[in-house]
Every structure is written in C-alpha cells, then in structure tokens.
N, C-alpha and C positions, 0 to 999 in steps of 0.2 A: 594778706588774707590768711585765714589759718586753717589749719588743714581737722575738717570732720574726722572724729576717727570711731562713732560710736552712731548706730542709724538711728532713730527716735523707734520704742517698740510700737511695732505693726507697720511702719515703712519697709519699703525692701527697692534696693539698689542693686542693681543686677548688671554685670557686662554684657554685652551680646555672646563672646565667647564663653562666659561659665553657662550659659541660656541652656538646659536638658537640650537633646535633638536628637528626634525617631525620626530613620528612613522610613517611610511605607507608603504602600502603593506607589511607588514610583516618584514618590514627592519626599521633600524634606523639609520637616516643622520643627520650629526652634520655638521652644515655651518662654516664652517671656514672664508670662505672671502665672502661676498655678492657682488651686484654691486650695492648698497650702501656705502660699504665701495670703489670698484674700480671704481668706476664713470660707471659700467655696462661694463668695460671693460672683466671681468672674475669671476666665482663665481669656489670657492675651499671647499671641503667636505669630511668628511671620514665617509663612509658609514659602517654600518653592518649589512649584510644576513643571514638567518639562511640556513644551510644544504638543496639542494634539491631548494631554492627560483629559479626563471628563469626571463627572460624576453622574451618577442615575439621578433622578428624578427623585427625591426624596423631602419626608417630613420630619420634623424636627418637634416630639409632645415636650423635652423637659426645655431645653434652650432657646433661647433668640441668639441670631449672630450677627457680627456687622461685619465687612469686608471693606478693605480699605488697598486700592492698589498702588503699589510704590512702583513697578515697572512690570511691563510688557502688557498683554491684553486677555480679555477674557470675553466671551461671550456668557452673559449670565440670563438663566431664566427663572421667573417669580412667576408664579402662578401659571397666567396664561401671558402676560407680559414678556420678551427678550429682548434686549439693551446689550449694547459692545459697550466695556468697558476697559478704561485708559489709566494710567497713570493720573492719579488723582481724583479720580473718581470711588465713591463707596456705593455699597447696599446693605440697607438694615432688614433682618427679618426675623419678625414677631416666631416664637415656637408656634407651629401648625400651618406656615404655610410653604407649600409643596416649592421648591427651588433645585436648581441645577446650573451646572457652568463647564464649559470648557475653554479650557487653552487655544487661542487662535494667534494666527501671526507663525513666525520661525523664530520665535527666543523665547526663554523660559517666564514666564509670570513669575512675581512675587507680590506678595501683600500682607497684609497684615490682616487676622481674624481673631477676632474680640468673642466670646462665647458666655453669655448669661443667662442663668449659674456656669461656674468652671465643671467641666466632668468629660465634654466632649473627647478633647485628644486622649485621655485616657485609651477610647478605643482604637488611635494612632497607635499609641504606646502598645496595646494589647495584639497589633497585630503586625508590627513593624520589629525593628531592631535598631540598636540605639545606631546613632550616627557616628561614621569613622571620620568623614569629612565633613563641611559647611558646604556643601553642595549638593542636589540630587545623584540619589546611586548611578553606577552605570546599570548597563541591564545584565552584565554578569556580577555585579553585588547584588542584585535582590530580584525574587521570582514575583514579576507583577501578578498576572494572575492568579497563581497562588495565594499572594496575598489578597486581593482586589475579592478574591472566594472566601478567605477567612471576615475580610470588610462587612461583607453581603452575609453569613450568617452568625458574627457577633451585633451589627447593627442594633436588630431590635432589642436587645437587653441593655442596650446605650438611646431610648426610647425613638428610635430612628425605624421609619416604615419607607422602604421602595417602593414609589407610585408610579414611575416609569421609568423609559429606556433614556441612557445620555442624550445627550443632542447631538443630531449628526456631525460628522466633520464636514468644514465649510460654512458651517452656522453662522 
C-alpha cells in the first residue's frame, strides 16, 4: 500500500489530537471540522460535560444541530418532548426549535455535535480558553459561572434566544 502524502483540495484529514480544543463552561469541545475547513457549510465536534452540566432552554434562528452520544447519558428536551439518552443514541434539531439537556448518571457524557452552518462554537471559543488538556477543566482551571454569564450575554449575537430555565437535576 502506498502511503498518501498530499490530501485532494477541499478534503481535510485531521487527528483527534491536532482537533482546536476550548475549555468553557465547564465542558470541553474539540473541533473536528470548522467552516474553515467546510467553506462554513458545517462545523463537527465532540464535546465533554462533567456529571450534573445543563443548558437553559434555548433557540437556535441561524443553525440545526445533531447530537450523537458516544458515552455516558443525557437527558435531553425538544420542545415539550424529554427523552434519556445513551450511548448511541442522536437528536437532530431543525434551527427554531427551543431544546435543552443535561448531564445525568455519575460520569462525564461525551458526544459528538454536528452544527448546520458551522459558526456555533465560535461562541465556545469567544467565551472559553483554549484547552491545556483533552479533558474537562477542574473547577480551579476555569470560573463556570463566570463563564456560563459571559454564555448567557454573548448568546444572542450567535442568533441564540433563552426561553427557559435548565432542567432540574434528576430529570
């Protein structure tokens, strides 16, 4: 077999390791695909959440996103729908409909989240710091709150509107 040494233009071959990676919010996202690499067609990422992380209640005008879980669980809610989800299990969601999840169980979730057009973790990037390790920070590398407050008023300029409070814990 002979070894590629030239990617065809517009392909992109990426190790997990060279992958960009922002701490923020207490989670750690490694970019896989940017819309640098897709001409902003799609950005692809696999996230990791510690036990218990959530998000608000929020919409989504410019992206869809899909979620794809490679391990631990989530409780996710669509709409007025909520579903536990597993390892191997996804959720697609069209931009504009209102969605929320948290972390359940005692281990970190990870998955994978697909974002169409790319632009979303931009505001990862805009309110995080880049990654010293391939794991979530501890809670003396990074001020969640802090961040979690910069989240909540860069959002809307990333076309993201909060329509409610996370899901409880125990969801």
């Amino acid at each position: 077999m002979s070894a590629v040494t030239e990617v065809p233009a517009g392909a992109v071959v990426r190790r997990g390791a060279e992958a960009p990676a922002t701490w923020a919010v207490g989670g750690l996202f490694e970019r896989l695909l940017t819309g640098v690499d897709t001409g902003g067609a799609l950005g692809l990422s696999v996230t990791t959440q510690l036990p218990g992380a959530a998000t608000p209640l929020h919409v989504h005008s410019r992206e869809a996103e899909c979620f794809y879980v490679l391990d631990g669980t989530l409780t996710y809610r669509v709409g007025d729908h909520v579903a536990q989800l597993a390892a191997g299990d996804l959720v697609w969601l069209p931009a504009g409909v209102p969605h929320a999840f948290r972390v359940t169980g005692d281990r970190p979730a990870r998955f994978l989240a697909l974002t169409v057009p790319d632009g979303l973790l931009d505001l990862y990037d805009a309110v995080g710091t880049p990654a010293l390790e391939r794991r979530p920070p501890l809670p003396d590398e990074q001020s969640v709150p802090q961040q979690a407050g910069a989240w909540l008023a860069a959002a809307p300029g990333f076309g993201i509107t909060v329509v409610g409070p996370p899901l409880p814990p125990g969801s």
